[in-house]
C-alpha positions as CSV (number, residue, x, y, z in Angstrom):
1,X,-9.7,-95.6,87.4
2,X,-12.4,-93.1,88.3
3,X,-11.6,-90.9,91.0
4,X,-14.0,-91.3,94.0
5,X,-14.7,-88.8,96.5
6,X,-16.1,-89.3,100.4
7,X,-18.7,-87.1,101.6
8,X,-17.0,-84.3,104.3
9,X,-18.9,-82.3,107.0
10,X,-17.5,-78.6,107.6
11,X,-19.0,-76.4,110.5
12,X,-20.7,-73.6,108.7
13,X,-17.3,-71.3,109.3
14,X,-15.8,-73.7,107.5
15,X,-13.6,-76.4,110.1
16,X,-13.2,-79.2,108.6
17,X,-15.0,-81.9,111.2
18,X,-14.2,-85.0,109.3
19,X,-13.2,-84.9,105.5
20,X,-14.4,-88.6,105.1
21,X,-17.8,-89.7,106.8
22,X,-18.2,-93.0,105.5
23,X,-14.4,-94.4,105.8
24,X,-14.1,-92.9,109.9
25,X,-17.6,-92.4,110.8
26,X,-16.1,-92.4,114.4
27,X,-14.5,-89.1,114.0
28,X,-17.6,-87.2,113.5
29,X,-19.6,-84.2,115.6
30,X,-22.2,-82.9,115.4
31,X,-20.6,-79.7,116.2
32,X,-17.5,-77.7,115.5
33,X,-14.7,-78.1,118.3
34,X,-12.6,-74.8,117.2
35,X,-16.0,-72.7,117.6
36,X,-19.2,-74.7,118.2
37,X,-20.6,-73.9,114.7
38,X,-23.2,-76.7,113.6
39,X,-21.5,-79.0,111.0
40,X,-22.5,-79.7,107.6
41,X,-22.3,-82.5,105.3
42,X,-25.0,-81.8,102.2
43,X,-25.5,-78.3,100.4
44,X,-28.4,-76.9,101.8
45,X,-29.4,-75.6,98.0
46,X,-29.4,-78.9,96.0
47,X,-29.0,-81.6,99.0
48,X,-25.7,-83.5,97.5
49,X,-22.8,-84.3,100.1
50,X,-19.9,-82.1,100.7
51,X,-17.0,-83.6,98.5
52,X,-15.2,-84.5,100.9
53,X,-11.2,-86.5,100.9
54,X,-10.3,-88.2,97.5
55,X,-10.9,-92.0,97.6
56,X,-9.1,-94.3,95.5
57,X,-9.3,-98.1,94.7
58,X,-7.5,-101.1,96.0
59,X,-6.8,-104.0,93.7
60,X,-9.5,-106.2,95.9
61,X,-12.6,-103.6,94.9
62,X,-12.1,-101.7,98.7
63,X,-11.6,-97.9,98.7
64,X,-9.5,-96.7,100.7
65,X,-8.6,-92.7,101.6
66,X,-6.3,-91.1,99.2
67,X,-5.4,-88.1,101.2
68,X,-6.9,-85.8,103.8
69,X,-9.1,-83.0,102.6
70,X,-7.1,-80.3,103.3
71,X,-9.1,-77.3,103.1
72,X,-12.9,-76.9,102.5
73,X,-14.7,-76.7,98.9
74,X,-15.7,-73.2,98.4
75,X,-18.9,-73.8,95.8
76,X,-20.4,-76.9,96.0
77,X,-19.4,-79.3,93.0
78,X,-23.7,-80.3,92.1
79,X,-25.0,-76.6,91.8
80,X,-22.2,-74.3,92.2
81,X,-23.7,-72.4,95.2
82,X,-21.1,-71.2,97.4
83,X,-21.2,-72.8,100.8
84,X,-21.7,-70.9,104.0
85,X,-18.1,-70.7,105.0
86,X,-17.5,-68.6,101.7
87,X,-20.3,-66.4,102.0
88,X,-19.6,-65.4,104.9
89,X,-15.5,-64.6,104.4
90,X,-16.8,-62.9,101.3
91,X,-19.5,-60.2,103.5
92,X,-16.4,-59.8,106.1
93,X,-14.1,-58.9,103.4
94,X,-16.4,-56.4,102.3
95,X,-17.1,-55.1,105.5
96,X,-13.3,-54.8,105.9
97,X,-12.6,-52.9,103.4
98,X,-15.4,-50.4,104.1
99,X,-13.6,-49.5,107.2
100,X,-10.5,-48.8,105.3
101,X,-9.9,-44.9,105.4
102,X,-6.5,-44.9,103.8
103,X,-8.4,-46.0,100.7
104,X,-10.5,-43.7,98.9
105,X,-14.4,-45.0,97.6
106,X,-13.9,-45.7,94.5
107,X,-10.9,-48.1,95.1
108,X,-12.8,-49.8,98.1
109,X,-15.8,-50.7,95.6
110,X,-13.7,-51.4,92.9
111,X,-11.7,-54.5,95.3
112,X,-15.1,-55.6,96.6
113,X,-16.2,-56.1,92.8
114,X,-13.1,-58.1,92.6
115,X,-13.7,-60.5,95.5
116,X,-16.0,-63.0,93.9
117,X,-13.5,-63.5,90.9
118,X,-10.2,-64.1,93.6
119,X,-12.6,-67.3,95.0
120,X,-12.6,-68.9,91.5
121,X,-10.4,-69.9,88.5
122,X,-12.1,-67.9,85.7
123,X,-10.9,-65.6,83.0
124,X,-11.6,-62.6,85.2
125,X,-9.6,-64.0,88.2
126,X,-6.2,-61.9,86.4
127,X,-8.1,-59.1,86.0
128,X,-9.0,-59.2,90.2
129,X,-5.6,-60.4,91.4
130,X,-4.4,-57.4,89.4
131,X,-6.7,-55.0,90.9
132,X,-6.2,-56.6,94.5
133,X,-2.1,-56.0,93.9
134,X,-2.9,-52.3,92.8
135,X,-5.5,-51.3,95.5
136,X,-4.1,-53.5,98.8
137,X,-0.6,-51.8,98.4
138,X,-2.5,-48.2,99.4
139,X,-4.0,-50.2,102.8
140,X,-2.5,-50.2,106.3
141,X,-0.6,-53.2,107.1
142,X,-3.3,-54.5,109.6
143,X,-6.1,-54.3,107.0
144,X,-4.1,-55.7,104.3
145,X,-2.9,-58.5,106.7
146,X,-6.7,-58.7,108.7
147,X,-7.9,-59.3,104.6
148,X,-5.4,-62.2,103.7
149,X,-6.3,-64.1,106.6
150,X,-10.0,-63.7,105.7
151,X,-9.3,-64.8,102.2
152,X,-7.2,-67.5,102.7
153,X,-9.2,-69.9,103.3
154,X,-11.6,-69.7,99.9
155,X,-9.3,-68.5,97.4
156,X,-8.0,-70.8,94.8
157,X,-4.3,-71.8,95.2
158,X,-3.3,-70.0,91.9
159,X,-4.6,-66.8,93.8
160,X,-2.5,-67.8,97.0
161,X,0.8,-67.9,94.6
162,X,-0.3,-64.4,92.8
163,X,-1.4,-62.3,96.0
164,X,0.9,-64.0,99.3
């Protein structure tokens, strides 16, 4: 059996709103409840839905909802543009680690190259959790706490298990 997915709309700081559109219609804003942010349900580069909670098939031909979607897609599955949620953790990480003076230039730029490779499972993703490890033991405890909680959200769970 194929897997299915239903379409999801995420606020653009990425709340999930309702991870299944079609199969609870009912549950849906317009608008984010946690912090008012307009909601999305398409990519706003190639126009496909959100993927959104798995779907799978009853015996009878009816899909039903596999399981909730539990966090929010970080690139979108049609073009592999990141969505606005991830864009935006991405420019505040960077920002955040601007402003930290325990760590000399060189290692801040060095973490902000890394960034893009902790948000995706690719060969350089070992390279950038190393790096992270390395660098992140220098910060302050609030910085280094302040960046996992901006992170948390868009990088991939093998990430989580290697940095947290």
């Amino acid at each position: 059996m194929a897997e299915r997915y239903d379409t999801a709309r995420i606020c653009e700081n990425g709340h999930i709103i309702n991870g299944a559109l079609s199969m609870a219609p009912q549950d849906t804003t317009k608008f984010c409840s946690h912090c008012g942010a307009k909601g999305i349900d398409i990519c706003s580069a190639c126009n496909s839905q959100i993927r959104g909670a798995s779907l799978y098939s009853t015996f009878h031909g009816d899909w039903n909802i596999g399981g909730p979607l539990l966090r929010p897609p970080a690139y979108c599955q049609s073009c592999g543009v990141p969505f606005p949620w991830t864009t935006q953790r991405l420019e505040v990480a960077r920002e955040l680690i601007s402003e930290m003076d325990e760590l000399v230039d060189a290692d801040k730029e060095s973490l902000k190259l890394s960034l893009p490779d902790l948000v995706k499972d690719s060969p350089r993703s070992e390279i950038a959790v190393s790096r992270y490890r390395k660098i992140i033991a220098k910060a302050a405890d609030t910085s280094r706490e302040g960046l996992k909680k901006l992170l948390w959200m868009v990088v991939t769970e093998a990430t989580k298990k290697a940095l947290f």
